[in-house]
C-alpha positions as CSV (number, residue, x, y, z in Angstrom):
1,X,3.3,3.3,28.7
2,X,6.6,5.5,27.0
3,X,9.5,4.9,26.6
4,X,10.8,7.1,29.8
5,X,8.5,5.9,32.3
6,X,9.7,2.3,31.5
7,X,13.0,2.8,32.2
8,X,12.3,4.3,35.2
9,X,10.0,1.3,36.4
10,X,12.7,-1.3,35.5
11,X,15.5,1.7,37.3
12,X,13.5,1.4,40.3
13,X,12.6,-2.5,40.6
14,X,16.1,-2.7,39.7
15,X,15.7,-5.7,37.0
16,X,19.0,-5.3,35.9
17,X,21.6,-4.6,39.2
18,X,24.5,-5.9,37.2
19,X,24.1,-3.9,33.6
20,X,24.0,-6.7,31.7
21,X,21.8,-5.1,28.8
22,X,19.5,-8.4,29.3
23,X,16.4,-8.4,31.7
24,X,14.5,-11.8,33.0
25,X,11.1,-12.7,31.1
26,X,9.5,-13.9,34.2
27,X,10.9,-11.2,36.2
28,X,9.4,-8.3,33.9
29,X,6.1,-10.5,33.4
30,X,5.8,-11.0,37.5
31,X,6.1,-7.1,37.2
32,X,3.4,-6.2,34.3
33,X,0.8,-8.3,36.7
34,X,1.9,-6.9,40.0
35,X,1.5,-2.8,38.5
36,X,-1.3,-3.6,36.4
37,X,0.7,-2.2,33.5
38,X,-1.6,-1.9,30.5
39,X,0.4,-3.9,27.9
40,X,-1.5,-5.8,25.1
41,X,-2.3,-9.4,25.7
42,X,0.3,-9.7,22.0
43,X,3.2,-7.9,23.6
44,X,2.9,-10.3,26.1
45,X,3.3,-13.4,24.2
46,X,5.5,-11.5,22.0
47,X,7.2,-11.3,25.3
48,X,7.2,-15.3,25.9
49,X,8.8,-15.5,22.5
50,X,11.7,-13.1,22.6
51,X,13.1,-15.0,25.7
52,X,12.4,-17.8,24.2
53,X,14.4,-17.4,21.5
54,X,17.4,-16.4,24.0
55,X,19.3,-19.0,26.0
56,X,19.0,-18.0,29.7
57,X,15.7,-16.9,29.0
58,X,16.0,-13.2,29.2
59,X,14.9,-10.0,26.6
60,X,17.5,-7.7,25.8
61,X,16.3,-4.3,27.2
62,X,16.3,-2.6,23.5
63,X,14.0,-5.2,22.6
64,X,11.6,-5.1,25.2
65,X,12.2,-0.9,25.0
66,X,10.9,-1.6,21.1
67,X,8.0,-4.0,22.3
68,X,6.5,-1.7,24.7
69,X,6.5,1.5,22.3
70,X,5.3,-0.7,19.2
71,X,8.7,-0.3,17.1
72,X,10.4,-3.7,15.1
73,X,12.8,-3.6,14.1
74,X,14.8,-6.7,11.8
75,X,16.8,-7.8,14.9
76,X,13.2,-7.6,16.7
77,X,11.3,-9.8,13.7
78,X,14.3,-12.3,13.7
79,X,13.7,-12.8,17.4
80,X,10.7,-13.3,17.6
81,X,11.1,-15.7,14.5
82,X,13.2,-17.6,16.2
83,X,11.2,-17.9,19.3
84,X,8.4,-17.6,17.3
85,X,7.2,-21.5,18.6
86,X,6.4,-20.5,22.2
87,X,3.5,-18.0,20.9
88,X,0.1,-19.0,21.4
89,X,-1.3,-22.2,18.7
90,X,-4.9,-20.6,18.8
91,X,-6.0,-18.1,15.9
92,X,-7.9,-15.0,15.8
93,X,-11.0,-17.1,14.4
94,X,-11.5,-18.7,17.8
95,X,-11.8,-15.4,19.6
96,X,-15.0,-15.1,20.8
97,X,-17.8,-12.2,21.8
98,X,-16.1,-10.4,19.2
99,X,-18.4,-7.2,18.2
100,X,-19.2,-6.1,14.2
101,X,-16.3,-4.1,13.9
102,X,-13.6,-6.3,15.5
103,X,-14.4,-9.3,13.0
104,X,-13.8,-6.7,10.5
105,X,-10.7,-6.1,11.6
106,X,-9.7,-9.8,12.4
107,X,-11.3,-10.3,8.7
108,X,-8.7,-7.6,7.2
109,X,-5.8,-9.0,9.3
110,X,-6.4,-12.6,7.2
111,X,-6.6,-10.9,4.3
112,X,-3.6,-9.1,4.5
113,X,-1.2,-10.6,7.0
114,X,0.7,-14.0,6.2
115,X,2.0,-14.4,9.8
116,X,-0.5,-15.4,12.9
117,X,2.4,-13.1,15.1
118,X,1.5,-10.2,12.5
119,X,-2.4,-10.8,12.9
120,X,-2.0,-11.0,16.5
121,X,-0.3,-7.9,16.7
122,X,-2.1,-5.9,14.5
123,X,-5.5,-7.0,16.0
124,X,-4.4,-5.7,19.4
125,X,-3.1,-2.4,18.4
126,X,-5.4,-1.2,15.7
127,X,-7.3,1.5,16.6
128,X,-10.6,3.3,14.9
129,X,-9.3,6.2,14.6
130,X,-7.4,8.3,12.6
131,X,-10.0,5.8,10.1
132,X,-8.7,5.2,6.8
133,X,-9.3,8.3,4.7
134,X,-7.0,8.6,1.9
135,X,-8.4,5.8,-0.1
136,X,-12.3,6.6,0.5
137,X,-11.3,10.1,-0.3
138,X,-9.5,9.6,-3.6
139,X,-12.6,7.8,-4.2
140,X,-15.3,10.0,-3.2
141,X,-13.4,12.5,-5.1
142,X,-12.8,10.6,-8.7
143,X,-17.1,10.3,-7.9
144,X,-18.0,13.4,-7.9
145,X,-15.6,14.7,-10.6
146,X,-17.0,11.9,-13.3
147,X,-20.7,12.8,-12.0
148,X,-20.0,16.8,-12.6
149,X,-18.2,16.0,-16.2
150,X,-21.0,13.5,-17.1
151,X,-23.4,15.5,-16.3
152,X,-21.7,18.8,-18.4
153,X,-20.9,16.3,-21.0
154,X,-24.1,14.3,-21.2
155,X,-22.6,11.5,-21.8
156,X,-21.5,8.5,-19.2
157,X,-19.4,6.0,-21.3
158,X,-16.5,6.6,-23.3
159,X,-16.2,10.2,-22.2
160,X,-12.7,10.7,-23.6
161,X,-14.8,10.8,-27.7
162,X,-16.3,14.2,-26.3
163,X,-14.8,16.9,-28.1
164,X,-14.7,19.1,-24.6
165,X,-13.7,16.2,-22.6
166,X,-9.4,16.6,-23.2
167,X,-10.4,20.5,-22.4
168,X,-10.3,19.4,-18.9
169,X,-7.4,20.8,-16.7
170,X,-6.8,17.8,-14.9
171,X,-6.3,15.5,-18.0
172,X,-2.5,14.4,-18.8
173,X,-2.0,15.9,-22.6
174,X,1.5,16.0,-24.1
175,X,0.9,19.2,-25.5
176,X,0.2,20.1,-21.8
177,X,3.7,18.7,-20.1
178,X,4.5,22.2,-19.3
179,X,1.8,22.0,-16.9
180,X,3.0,19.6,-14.1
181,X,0.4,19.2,-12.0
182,X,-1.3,17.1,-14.9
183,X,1.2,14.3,-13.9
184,X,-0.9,13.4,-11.1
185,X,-4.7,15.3,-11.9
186,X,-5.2,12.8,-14.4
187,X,-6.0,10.2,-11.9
188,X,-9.4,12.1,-11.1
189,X,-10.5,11.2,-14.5
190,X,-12.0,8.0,-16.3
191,X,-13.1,7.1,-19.9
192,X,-16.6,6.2,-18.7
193,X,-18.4,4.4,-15.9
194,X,-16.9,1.1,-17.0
195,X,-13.7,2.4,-15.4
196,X,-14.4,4.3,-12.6
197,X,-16.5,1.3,-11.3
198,X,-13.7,-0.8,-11.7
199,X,-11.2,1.4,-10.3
200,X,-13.5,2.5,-7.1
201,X,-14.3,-1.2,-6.3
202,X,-10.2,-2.3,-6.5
203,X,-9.5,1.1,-3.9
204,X,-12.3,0.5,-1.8
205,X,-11.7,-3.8,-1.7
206,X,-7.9,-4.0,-2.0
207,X,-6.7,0.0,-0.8
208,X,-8.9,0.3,2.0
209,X,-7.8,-3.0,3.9
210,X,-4.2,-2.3,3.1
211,X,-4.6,1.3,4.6
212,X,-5.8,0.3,7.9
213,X,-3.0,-2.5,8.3
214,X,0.1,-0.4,6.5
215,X,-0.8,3.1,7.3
216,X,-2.2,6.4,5.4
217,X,1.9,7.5,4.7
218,X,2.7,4.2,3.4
219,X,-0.5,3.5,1.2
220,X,-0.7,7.2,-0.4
221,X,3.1,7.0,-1.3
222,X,2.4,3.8,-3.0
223,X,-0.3,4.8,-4.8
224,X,1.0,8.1,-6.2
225,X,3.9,6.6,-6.9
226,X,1.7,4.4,-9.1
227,X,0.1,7.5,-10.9
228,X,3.2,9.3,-11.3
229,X,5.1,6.8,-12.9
230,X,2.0,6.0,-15.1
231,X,1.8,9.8,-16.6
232,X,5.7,9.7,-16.6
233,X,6.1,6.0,-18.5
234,X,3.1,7.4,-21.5
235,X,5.4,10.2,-21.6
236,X,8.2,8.3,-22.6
237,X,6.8,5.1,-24.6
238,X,3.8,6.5,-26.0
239,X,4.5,10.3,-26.6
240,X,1.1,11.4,-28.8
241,X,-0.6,9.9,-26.0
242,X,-2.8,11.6,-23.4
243,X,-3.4,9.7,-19.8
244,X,-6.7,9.3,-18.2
245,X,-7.9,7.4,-14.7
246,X,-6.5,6.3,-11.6
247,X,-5.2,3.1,-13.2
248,X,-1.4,3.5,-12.2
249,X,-2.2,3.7,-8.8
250,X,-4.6,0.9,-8.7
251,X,-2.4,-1.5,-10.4
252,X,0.0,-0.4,-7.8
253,X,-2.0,-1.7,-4.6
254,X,-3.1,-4.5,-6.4
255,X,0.5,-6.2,-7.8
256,X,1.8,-5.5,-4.6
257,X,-1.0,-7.4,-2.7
258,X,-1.1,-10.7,-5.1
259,X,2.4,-10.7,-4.9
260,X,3.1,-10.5,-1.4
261,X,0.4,-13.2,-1.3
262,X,1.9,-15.3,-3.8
263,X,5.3,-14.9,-1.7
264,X,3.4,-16.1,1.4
265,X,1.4,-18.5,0.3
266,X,1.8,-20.8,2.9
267,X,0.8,-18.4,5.7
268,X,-2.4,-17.1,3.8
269,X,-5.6,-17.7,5.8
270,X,-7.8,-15.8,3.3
271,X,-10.6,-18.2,1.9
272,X,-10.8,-19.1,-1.3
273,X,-7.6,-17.3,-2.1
274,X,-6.4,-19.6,-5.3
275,X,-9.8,-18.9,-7.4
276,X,-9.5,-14.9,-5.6
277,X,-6.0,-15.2,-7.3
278,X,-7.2,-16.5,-11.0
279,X,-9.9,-14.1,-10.6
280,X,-8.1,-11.0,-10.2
281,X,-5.7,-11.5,-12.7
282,X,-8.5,-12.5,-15.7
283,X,-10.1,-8.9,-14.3
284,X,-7.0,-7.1,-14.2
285,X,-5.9,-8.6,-17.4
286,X,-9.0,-7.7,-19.1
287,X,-8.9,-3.8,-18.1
288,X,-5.6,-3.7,-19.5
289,X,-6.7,-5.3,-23.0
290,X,-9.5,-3.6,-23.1
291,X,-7.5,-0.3,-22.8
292,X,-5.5,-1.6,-25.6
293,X,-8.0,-1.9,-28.0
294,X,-9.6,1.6,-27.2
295,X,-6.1,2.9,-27.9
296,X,-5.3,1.4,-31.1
297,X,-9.0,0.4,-32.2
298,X,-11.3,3.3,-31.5
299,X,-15.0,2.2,-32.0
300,X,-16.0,5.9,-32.5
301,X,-14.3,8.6,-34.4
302,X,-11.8,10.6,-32.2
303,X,-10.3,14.2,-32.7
304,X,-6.7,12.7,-31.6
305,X,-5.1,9.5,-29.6
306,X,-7.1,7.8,-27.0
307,X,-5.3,7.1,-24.1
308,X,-2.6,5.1,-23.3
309,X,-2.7,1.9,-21.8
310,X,1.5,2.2,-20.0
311,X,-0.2,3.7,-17.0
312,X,-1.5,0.2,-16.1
313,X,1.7,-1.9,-16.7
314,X,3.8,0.9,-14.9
315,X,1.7,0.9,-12.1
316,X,2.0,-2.6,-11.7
317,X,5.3,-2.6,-11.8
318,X,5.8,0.0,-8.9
319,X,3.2,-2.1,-7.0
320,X,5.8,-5.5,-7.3
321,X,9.1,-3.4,-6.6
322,X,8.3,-0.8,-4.6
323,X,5.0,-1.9,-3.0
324,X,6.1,-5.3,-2.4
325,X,8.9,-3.9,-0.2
326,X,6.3,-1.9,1.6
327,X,3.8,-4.6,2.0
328,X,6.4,-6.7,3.5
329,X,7.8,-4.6,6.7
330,X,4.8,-4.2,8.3
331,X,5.6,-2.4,11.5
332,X,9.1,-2.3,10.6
333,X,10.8,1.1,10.0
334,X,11.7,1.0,6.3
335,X,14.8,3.6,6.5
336,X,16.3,0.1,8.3
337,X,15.5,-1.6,5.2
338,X,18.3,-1.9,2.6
339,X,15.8,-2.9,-0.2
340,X,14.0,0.0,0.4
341,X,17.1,2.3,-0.4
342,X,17.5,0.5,-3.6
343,X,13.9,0.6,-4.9
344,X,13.7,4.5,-3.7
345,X,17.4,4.9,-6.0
346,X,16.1,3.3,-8.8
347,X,12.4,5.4,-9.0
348,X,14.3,8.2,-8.2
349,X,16.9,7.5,-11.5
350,X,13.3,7.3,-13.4
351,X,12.0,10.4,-12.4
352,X,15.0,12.4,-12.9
353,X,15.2,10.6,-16.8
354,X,11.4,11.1,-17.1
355,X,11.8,14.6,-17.0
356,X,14.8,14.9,-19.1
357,X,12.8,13.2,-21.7
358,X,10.1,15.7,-21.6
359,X,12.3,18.5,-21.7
360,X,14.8,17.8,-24.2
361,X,13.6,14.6,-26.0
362,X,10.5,15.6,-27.9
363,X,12.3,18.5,-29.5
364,X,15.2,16.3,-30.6
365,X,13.0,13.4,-32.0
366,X,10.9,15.6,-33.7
367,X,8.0,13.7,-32.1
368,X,4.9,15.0,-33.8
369,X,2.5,15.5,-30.9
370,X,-1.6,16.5,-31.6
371,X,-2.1,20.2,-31.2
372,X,-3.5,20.6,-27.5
373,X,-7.5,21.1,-27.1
C-alpha cells in the first residue's frame, strides 16, 4: 500500500472527523482486518506498540504514514522504544516451517541486529531480490584479477617481490599519485593468496550479511570509504610506500560490526559471540602484524618498499566512526542523523588535506620517493 492510497482509505473511513493528527490503534487495526490490507504481521505489532507508547492509545497519523511505507524515523524509533513492551515476547527462533532460505535470513538478522523489534522487522520486509551483489562482486573480481597476475607472474605468494608485479596499473605507487584512479584500483590487488583468502572470507562472512540488512548504498560507501582513506593515509604517513589489497575496506566492515556489537552487547543473540569476538581480533591483529613485518622486514630481496600497513589501521578507523554510525540507523534515514553530518565533515576535512598533501607536500619535504616501475 502507498503513501496516497492510505490517506485516502483513512479520508474515506473517516478515522479522524475531528483533525486531530492522532488516529485510534483499534480503529485502524479493525480496518486492516476488515479490507484485508496486506500489511506485515511486524507493522502490525509495531502498530500495538506505537499506541502503546501514547496515552489515549492512538498513532499519530505521520507515524503510521512512516509505518506503512517502511520509513523511521528517530521520533518513530523512540516510540516504539517507549512502547516497545507491548510487542510480541516470542523470537524469530520459535518460528516454525521456516524454508532454507528464511533461516538464513533469520540467521543474518541475529547476527547483525541487537534489537528483537529490528529482527522482527527486517525478517518481514527482506526481500531476495535486488540479492546482495556489491560484496560478491568485489570479490569475484579481486579472484580473477590475482588468478590472471598469478598466472602471468607464476608466482602465487608474495606477488609484490615480482619485479613486474608494481607494473600493474591498478597498484597504488607514489610515484603514480598523478594517476587518481590508483587511490581505489589498488584494492583489486593482494600480496599473495595468504591475503586474498583472508580478505574474500572477511567480505563474504562479515560484508555479505551486513549488505542484505544495511543496503548495497550503505555497504559500498562504507567500504570505499575504507579503501580510500587507506591509499590516502599511506600517502600521508608513509610516503615511499606503495598500497596493495582490499584491506582498508575490510577493516572497515569489520570494526564497525564488533563495535556495534560490543555497544549492544546485551541485545546480541549471536552464539558463541565472546570467543567470535577474541577470535576476530587475534585474526585481524595478526594480518596487521604480519603486514608490518613484510614492510619493515622483507624475507626476500625487493626492488623498493613493500607495502604499507596504514591502509589496515585507517580502515578500521572509518569502520568505528563512520561505519558505526551507519551500522546503528538501520532503517533510519541518515540525513536526520546529526552524527552523520559530523563524521561526513570530518572525512570530508581529510580528503580535502589528503590531497593537499599530495600536491604540495612531497615537493616541499623533499620526500625522496622510489623511481616508479
Amino acid at each position: 500500500m502507498d503513501r496516497s492510497s492510505l490517506l485516502q482509505l483513512i479520508q474515506e473511513q473517516q478515522l479522524d472527523p475531528e483533525h486531530t493528527g492522532f488516529i485510534g490503534a483499534d480503529t485502524f487495526t479493525g480496518l486492516v482486518h476488515s479490507h484485508e490490507l496486506p500489511l506485515d504481521p511486524a507493522k502490525l505489532d509495531m502498530l500495538v506498540a506505537l499506541a502503546q507508547s501514547n496515552e489515549r492509545g492512538q498513532v499519530c497519523y505521520q507515524e503510521l504514514v512512516d509505518l506503512i511505507s517502511s520509513k523511521r524515523s528517530s521520533s518513530f524509533k523512540r516510540a516504539i522504544a517507549n512502547g516497545q513492551r507491548a510487542l510480541p515476547r516470542d523470537g524469530l527462533l520459535d518460528e516454525p516451517g521456516l524454508g532454507v532460505y528464511k533461516r538464513f535470513v533469520r540467521y543474518v538478522a541475529y547476527e547483525i541486529l541487537p534489537r528483537e523489534v529490528d529482527r522482527h522487522w527486517y525478517f518481514y520486509r527482506h526481500r531476495s531480490c535486488p540479492p546482495p551483489v556489491f560484496m560478491a562482486s568485489v570479490t569475484l573480481a579481486q579472484i580473477i584479477v590475482f588468478l590472471c597476475y598469478g598466472a602471468r607472474l607464476n608466482k602465487w605468494v608474495l606477488q609484490t617481490y615480482h619485479p613486474e608485479y608494481m607494473k600493474s596499473p591498478l597498484v597504488y605507487h607514489p610515484g603514480h599519485r598523478a594517476r587518481a584512479w590508483r587511490f581505489l584500483t589498488y584494492m583489486f590487488m593482494h600480496v599473495g593468496l595468504e591475503q586474498l583468502g583472508f580478505n574474500a572470507l572477511l567480505q563474504l562472512m562479515i560484508g555479505v550479511p551486513l549488505e542484505m540488512v544495511h543496503g548495497l548504498l550503505r555497504i559500498s560507501l562504507l567500504y570505499l570509504a575504507g579503501v580510500l582513506a587507506g591509499s590516502l593515509t599511506v600517502s600521508i604517513t608513509d610516503m615511499r610506500a606503495p598500497v596493495v589489497g582490499g584491506s582498508g575496506g575490510v577493516y572497515a566492515l569489520c570494526s564497525a560490526h564488533l563495535a556495534n556489537v560490543v555497544m549492544n552487547w546485551a541485545g546480541m543473540r549471536c552464539p558463541y559471540k565472546l570467543l567470535r569476538m577474541v577470535l576476530a581480533l587475534v585474526c585481524m591483529s595478526s594480518e596487521v602484524g604480519r603486514a608490518v613485518w613484510l614492510r619493515f622486514s622483507p624475507p626476500l630481496p625487493a626492488s623498493g618498499p613493500q607495502p604499507s600497513f596504514m591502509a589496515h589501521l585507517a580502515g578500521a578507523v572509518v569502520g568505528v566512526s563512520m561505519g558505526l554510525t551507519i551500522l546503528r540507523s538501520y532503517e533510519e534515514r541518515l540525513r536526520d542523523q546529526c552524527g552523520w553530518w559530523v563524521v561526513l565533515l570530518a572525512y570530508g576535512t581529510f580528503l580535502l588535506f589528503a590531497i593537499f598533501w599530495n600536491i604540495f607536500a612531497y615537493d616541499l619535504l623533499g620526500a625522496h620517493i622510489p623511481p616508479p616501475p
